[in-house]
C-alpha positions as semicolon CSV with decimal commas, in nm:
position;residue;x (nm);y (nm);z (nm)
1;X;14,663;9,291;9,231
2;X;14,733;9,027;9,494
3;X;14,567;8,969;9,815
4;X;14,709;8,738;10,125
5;X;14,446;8,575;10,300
6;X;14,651;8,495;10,666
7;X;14,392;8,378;10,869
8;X;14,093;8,118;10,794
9;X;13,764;8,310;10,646
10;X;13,501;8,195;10,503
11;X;13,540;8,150;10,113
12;X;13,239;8,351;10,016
13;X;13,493;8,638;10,046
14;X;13,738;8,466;9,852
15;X;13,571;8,412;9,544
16;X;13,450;8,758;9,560
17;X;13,794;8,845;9,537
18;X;13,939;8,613;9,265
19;X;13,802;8,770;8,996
20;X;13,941;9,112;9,106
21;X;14,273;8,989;9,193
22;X;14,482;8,689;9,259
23;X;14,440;8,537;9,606
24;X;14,708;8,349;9,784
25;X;14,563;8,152;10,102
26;X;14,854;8,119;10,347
27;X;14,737;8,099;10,705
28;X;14,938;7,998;11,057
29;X;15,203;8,264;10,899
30;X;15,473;8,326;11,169
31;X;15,611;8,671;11,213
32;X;15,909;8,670;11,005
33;X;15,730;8,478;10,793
34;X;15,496;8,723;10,725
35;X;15,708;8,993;10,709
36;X;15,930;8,835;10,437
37;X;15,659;8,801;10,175
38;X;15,402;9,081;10,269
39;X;15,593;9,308;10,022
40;X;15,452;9,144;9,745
41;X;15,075;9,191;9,805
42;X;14,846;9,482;9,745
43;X;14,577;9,364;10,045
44;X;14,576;9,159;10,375
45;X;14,295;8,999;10,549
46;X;14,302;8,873;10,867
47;X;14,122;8,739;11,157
48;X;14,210;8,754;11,522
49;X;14,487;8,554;11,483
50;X;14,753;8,740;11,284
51;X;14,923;8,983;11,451
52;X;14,986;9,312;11,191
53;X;15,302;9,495;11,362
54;X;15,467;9,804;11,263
55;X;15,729;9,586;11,138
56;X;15,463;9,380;10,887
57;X;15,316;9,733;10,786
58;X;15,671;9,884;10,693
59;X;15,739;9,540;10,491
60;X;15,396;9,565;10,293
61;X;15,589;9,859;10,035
62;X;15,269;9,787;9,774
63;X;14,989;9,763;10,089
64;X;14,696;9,953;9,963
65;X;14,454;9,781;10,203
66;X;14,424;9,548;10,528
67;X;14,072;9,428;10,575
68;X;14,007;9,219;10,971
69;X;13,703;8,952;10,911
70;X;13,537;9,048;11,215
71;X;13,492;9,363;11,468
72;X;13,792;9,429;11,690
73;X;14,107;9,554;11,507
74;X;14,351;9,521;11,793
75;X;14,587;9,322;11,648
76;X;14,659;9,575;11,395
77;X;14,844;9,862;11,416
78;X;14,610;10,134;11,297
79;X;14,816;10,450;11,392
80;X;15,127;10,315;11,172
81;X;14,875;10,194;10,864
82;X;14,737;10,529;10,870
83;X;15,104;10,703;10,842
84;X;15,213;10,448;10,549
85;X;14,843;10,573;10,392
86;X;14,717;10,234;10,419
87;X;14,345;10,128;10,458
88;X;14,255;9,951;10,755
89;X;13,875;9,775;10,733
90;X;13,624;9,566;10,903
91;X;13,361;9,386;10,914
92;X;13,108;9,567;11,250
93;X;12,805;9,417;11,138
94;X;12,888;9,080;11,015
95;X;12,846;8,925;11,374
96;X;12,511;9,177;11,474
97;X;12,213;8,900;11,395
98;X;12,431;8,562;11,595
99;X;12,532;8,793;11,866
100;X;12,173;8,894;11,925
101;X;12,103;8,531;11,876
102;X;12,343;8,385;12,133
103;X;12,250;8,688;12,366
104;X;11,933;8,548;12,335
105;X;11,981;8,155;12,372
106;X;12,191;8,260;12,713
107;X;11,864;8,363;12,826
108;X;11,657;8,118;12,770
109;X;11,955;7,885;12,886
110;X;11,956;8,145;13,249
111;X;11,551;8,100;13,273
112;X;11,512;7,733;13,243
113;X;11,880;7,573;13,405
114;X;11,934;7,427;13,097
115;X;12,347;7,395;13,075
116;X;12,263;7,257;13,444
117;X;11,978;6,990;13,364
118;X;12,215;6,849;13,059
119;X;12,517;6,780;13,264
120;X;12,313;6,614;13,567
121;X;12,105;6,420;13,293
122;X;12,404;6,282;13,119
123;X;12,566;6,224;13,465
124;X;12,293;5,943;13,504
125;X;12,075;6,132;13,786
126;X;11,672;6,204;13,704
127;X;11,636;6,525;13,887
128;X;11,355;6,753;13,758
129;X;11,272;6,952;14,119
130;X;11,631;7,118;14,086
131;X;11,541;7,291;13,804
132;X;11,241;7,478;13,809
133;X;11,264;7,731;13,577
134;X;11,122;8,091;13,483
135;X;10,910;8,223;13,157
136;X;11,032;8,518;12,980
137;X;10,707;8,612;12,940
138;X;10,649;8,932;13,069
139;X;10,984;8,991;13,241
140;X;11,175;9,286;13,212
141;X;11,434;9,258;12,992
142;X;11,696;9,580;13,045
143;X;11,917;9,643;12,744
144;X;12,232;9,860;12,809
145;X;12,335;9,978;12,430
146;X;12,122;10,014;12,195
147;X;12,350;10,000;11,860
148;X;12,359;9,764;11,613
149;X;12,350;9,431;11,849
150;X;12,171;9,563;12,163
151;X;11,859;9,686;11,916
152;X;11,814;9,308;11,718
153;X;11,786;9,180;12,075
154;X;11,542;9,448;12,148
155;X;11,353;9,314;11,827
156;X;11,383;8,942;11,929
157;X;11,279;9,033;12,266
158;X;10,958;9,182;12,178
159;X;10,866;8,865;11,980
160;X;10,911;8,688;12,312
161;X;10,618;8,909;12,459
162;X;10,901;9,107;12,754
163;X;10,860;9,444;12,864
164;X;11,161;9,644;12,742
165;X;11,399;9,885;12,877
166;X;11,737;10,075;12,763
167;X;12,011;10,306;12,911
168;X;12,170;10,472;12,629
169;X;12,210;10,852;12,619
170;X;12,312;10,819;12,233
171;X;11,998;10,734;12,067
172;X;11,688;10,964;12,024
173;X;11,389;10,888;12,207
174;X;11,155;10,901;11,890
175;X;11,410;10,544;11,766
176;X;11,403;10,427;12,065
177;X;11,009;10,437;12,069
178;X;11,062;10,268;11,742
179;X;11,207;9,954;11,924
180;X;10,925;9,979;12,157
181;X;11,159;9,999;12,432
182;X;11,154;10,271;12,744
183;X;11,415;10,487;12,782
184;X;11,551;10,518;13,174
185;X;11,858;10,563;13,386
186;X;12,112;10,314;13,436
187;X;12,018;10,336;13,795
188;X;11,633;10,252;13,743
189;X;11,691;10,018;13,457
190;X;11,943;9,775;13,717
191;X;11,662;9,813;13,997
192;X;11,380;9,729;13,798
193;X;11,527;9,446;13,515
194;X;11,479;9,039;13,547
195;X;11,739;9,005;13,300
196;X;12,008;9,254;13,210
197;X;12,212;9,195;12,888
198;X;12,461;9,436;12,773
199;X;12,555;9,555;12,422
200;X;12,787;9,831;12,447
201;X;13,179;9,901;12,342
202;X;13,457;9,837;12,592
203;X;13,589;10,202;12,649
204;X;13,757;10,405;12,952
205;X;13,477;10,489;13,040
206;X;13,243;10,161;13,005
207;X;13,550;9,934;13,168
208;X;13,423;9,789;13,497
209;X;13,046;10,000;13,453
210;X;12,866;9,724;13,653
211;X;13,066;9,653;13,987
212;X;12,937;9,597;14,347
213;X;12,755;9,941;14,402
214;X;12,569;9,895;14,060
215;X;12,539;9,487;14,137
216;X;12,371;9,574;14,499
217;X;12,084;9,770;14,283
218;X;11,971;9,438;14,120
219;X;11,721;9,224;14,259
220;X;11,790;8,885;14,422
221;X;11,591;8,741;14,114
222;X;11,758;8,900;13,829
223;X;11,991;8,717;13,563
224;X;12,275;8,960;13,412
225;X;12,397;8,857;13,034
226;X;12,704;8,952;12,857
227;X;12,786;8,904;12,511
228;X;12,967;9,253;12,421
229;X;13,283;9,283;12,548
230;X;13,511;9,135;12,855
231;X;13,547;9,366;13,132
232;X;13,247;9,568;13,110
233;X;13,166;9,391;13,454
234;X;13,370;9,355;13,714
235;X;13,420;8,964;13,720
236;X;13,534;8,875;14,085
237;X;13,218;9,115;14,229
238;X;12,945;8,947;14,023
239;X;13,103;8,613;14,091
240;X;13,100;8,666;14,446
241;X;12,719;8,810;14,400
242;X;12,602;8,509;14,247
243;X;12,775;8,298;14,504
244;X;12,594;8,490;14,775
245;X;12,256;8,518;14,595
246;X;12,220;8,867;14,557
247;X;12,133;8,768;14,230
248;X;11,987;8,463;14,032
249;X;12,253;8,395;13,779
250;X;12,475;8,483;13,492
251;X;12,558;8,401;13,175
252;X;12,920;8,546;13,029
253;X;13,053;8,486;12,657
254;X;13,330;8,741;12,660
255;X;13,605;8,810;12,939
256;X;13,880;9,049;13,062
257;X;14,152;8,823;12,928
258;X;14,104;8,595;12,653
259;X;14,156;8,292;12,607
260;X;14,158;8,204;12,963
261;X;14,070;7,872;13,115
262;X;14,057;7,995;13,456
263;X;13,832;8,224;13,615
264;X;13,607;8,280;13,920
265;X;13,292;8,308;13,702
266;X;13,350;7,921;13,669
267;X;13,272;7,842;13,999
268;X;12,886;7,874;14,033
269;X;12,667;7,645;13,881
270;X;12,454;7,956;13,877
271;X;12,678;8,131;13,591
272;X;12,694;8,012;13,224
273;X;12,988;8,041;13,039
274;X;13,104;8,007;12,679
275;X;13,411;8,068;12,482
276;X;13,343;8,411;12,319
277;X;13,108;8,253;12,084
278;X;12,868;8,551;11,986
279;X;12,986;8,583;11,650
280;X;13,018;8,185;11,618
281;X;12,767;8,100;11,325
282;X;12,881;8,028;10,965
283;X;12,646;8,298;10,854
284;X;12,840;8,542;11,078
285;X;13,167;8,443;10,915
286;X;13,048;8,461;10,530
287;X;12,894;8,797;10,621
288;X;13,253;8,915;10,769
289;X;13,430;8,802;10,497
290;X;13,235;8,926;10,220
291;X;13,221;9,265;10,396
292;X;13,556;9,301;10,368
293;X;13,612;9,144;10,030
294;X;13,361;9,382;9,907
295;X;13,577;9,675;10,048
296;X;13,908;9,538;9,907
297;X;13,763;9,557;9,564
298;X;13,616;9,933;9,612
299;X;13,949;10,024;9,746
300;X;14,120;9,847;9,443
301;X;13,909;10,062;9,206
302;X;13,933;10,387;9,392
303;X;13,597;10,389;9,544
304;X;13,570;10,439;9,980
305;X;13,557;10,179;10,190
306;X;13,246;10,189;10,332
307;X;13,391;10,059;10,695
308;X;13,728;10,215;10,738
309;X;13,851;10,228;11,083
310;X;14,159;10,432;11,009
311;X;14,157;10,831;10,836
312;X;13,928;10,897;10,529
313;X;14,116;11,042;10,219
314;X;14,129;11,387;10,214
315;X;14,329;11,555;9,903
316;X;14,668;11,662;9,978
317;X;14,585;12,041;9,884
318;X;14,252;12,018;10,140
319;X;14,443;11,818;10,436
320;X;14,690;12,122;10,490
321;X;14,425;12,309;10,617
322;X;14,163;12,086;10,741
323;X;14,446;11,871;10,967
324;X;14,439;12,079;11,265
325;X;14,055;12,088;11,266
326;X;14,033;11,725;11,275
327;X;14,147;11,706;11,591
328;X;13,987;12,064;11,676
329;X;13,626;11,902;11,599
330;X;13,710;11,546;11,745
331;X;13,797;11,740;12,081
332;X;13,472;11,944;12,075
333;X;13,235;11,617;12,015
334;X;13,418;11,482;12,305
335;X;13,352;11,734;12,482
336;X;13,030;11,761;12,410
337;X;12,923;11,414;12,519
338;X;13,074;11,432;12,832
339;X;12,903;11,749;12,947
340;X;12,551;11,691;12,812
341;X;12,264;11,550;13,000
342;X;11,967;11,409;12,881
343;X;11,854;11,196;12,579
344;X;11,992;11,321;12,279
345;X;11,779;11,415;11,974
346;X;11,967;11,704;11,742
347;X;12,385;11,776;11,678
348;X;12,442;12,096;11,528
349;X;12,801;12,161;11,352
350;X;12,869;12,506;11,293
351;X;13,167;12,580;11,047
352;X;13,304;13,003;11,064
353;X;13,566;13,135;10,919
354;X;13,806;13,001;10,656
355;X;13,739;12,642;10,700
356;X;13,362;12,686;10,555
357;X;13,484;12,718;10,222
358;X;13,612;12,388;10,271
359;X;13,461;12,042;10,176
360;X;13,377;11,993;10,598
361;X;13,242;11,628;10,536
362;X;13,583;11,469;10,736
363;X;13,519;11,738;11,026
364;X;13,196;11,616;11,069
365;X;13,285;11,285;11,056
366;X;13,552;11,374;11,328
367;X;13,269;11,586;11,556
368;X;13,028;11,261;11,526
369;X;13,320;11,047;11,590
370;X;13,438;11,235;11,890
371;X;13,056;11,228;11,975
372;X;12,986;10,878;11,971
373;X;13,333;10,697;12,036
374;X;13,203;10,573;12,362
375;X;12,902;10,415;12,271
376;X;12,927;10,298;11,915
377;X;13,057;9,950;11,807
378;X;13,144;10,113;11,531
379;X;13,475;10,331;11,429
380;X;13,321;10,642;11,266
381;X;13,476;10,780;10,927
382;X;13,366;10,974;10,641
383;X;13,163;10,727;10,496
384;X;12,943;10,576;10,756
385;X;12,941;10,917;10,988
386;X;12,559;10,970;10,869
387;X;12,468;10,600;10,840
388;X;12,526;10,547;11,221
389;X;12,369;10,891;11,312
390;X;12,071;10,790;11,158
391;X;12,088;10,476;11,237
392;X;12,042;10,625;11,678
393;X;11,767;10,855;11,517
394;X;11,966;11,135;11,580
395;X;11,932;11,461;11,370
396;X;12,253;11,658;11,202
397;X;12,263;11,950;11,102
398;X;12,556;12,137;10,914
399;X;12,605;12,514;10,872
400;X;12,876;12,766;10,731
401;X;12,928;13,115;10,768
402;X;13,244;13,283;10,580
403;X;13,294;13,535;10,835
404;X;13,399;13,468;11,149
405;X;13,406;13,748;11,440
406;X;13,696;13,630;11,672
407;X;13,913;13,375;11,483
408;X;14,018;13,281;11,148
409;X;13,812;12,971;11,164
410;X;13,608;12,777;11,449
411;X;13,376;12,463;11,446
412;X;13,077;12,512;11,688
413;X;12,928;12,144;11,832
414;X;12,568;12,180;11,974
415;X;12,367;11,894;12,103
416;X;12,044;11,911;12,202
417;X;11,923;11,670;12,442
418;X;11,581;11,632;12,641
419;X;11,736;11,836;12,968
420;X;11,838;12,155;12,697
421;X;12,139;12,244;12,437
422;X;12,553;12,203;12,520
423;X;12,780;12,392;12,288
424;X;13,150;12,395;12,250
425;X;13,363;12,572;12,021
426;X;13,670;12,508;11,950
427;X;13,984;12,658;11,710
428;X;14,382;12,494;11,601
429;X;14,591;12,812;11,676
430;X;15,010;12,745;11,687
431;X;14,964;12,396;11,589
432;X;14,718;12,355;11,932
433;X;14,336;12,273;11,988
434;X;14,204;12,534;12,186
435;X;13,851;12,501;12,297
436;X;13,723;12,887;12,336
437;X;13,359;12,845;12,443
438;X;13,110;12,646;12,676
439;X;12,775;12,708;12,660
440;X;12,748;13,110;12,710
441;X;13,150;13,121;12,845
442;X;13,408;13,242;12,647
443;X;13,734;13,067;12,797
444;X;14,073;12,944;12,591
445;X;14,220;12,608;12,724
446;X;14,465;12,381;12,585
447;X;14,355;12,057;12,624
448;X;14,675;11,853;12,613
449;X;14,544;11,515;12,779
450;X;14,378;11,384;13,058
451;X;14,110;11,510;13,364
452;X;13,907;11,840;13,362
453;X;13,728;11,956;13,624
454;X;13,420;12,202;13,508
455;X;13,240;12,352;13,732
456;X;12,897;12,636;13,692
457;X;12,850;12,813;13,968
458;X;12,769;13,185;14,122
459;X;13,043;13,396;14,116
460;X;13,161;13,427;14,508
461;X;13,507;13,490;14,732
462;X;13,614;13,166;14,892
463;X;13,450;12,929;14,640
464;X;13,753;12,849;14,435
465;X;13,967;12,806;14,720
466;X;13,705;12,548;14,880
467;X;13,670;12,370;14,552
468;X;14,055;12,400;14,604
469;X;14,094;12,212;14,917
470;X;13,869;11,919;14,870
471;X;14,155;11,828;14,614
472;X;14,422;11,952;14,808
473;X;14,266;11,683;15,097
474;X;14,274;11,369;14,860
475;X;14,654;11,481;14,739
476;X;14,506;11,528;14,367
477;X;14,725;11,837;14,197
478;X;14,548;12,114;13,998
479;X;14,814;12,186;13,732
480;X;14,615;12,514;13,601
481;X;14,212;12,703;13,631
482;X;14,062;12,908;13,412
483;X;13,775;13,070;13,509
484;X;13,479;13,292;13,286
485;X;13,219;13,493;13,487
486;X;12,898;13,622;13,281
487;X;12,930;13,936;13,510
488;X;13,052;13,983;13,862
489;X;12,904;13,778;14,148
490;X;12,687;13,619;13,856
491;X;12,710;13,295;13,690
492;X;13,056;13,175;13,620
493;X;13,237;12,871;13,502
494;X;13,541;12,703;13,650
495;X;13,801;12,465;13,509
496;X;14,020;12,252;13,677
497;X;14,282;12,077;13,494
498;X;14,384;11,761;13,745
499;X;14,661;11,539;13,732
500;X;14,420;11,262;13,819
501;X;14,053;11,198;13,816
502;X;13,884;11,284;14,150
503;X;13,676;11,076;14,338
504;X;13,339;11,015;14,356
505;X;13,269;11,142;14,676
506;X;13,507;11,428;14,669
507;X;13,278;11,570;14,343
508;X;13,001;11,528;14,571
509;X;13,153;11,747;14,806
510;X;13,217;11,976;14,585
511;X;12,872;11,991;14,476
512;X;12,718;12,022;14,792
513;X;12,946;12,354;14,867
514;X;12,693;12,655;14,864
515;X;12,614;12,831;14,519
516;X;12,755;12,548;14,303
517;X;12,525;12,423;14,018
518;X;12,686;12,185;13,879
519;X;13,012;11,933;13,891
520;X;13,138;11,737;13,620
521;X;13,454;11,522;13,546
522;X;13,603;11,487;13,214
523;X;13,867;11,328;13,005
524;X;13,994;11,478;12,692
């Protein structure tokens, strides 16, 4: 076997790998480069710098395995590894103990001017009144994410005697107890926090969470920390915030575009900056790279890798049938998290119908997967799918049944959260995912990308037509509706498909229309 080490890691990994292979260290590769020796090597590793293109994939014939020393894989193309049946691994929590640690020292830095003090110090000027600081004793720290990263600062936290909250719907309360840390909305959490740090994955949905409506919660005297990911705040707003003192201060490691030398969170003296440095220690980069080296070799000897990013294996024979459910039991975790309210504590997959005779371990790592792909730092796969439900405290729970009333087969996701149980059920039927139940309605849509609409209300003339309108009034196009009714003028459930999300306040219009329970907005 040979391995191609492109970018700079640490050599811990290496000599894990020379005895399992020979290891060629060629780094600052350029494209064609790459691409006109890659055909000779078994495994890749990379860093952030190496770009892995379709084109590098198609010229790696022998690739068995491309491993990324860190978290983010964006510079490889996943999609077109997984087609060539090529591994794609990483390293998630090789950086979780110096991100907590920086996420940390930005605090300290925030609550006692420090940055500030060194640069007028060295400038030749005693100054001491400038910089009267705060303790950290006591405060309220608010942690938003409480995976891998966001819990070790909980930990670290404690030590330093704060009062701890968290906003994350996707861990139980019984591990979050565990932390010692208070469950609460997002809302109450910004209001009531002296520092905020946040620790969750950049997403569609988490892109641009705090802006100026959730920045006008926080008080004058509150310091906001970001080590996760660029763009989770919006970076103009909480410049101009500082500037204004509507709040004390910031401190930002990550940022919308990177590298950048330029940006208006370099303006204030009241905002600390560094270069995306959170997983900057030498112990963070020996971890990474052993991680992955460690993987390389299980993949060499036919064993899973324990963080693959990309499909698990399924046996040609099994993948013919479990392929459409895949997507089928992605869908209905997706789902799933998107209607539920509440903390979550249980996830129930149900398996009817052919598919239970199955080995259904890849279609619950799909379910989870769809579940949690919003809040985890982590890509889940068949191998880690239980680790990192554990890991949140939460509860799984599998079940089959042979026979199967309606369908040939159907996978069932129930989770159970402190405000009651969601379901969804879902089927593949001509090549399609059809999702065929919410909660007590039996519908059938197709959901082929993009906004949904759902609405539970009592069954009434004029209501759809209403609902209807306040769309029609912000030019946003319903391109089809199912509705299910539990019985005439009773309970019923609407769906809007939308060729764009509605607004904010148009849902609360909608809500606010007589007999409507409630009004939700999802993407699928």
């Amino acid at each position: 076997m040979k391995v191609l080490i492109a970018d700079p890691v640490s050599e811990e990994g290496i000599d894990i790998l020379r005895p399992h292979a020979q290891v060629d260290v060629k780094t600052g590769l350029g494209p064609e480069e790459l691409i006109s020796i890659i055909g000779g090597y078994e495994a890749l590793v990379v860093r952030s710098q190496t770009q892995v293109t379709a084109r590098v994939i198609e010229a790696g014939k022998k690739l068995q395995v491309i491993g990324r020393a860190g978290v983010g894989i964006d510079n490889i193309d996943v999609d077109r590894a997984t087609r060539q049946g090529i591994v794609v691994v990483n390293a998630p929590t090789g950086n979780t103990i110096s991100a907590a640690e920086h996420t940390i020292a930005l605090m300290l830095a925030l609550a006692r001017h420090i940055p500030q003090a060194n640069t007028v110090l060295k400038s030749g000027v005693w100054r001491r009144s400038d910089f009267m600081g705060t303790e950290v004793r006591g405060k309220t720290l608010g942690i938003i994410g409480l995976g891998n990263v966001g819990s070790e600062v909980a930990r670290r936290a404690r030590g330093l005697e704060m009062k701890l909250l968290g906003y994350d719907p996707f861990i139980s309360v019984d591990q979050a107890r565990k932390l010692e840390v208070e469950l609460i909305p997002l809302e109450q959490l910004l209001r009531e926090s002296d520092f905020i740090t946040l620790h969750i994955p950049r997403t569609e949905t988490t892109k641009g969470l705090i802006g100026a409506k959730e920045l006008a919660l926080v008080k004058p005297t509150a310091r906001i920390i970001n080590c996760a990911r660029g763009g989770l705040i919006n970076e103009k707003t909480l410049a101009k915030a500082v500037k204004e003192g509507h709040i004390a201060g910031a401190a930002i490691d990550v940022f919308s575009k990177e590298p950048t030398t330029e940006s208006p969170l370099f303006e204030s003296d009241n905002i600390i900056v560094t270069p995306h440095l959170g997983a900057s220690t030498t112990e963070a980069q020996a971890m990474a790279a052993r991680d992955v080296a460690l993987q390389i070799v299980d993949v060499f000897n036919g064993r899973p890798a324990r963080y693959s990013v990309n499909a698990p294996f399924i046996p040609a024979e099994t993948l013919s049938v479990l392929a459409p459910f895949m997507q089928v039991a992605s869908l209905s975790g997706k789902l799933v998290s998107q209607l539920a309210e509440g903390q979550l504590n249980t996830i129930q997959i149900k398996y009817e119908g052919e598919i239970s005779n199955y080995d259904t371990n890849a279609l619950k790592a799909a379910a989870l997967g769809g579940l949690l792909e919003e809040v985890s730092e982590e890509r889940i796969n068949l191998v880690n799918a239980s680790i990192i439900a554990a890991k949140r405290g939460l509860a799984v729970v599998e079940q089959k049944e042979a026979a199967c009333e309606n369908y040939a087969s159907l996978i069932t996701v129930e989770a159970t959260t402190s405000s009651g149980a969601t379901t969804v059920a879902a089927t593949a039927m001509r090549g399609e995912p059809h999702i065929v139940r919410i909660n007590n309605y039996w519908i059938d849509i197709v959901p082929t990308g993009g906004y949904f609409l759902f609405s539970d209300h009592r069954d009434r003339p004029g209501l759809i037509g209403a609902v209807g309108k306040i769309a029609g009034d912000v030019d946003i196009n319903i391109s089809s509706m199912h509705v299910s009714r539990l019985k005439p003028r009773g309970r019923a459930l609407m769906i809007l498909a939308l060729d764009e999300p509605l607004p904010e306040e148009q849902l609360q219009q909608i809500l606010s229309i007589p007999d409507v329970s409630t009004v939700k907005l999802v993407r699928l």
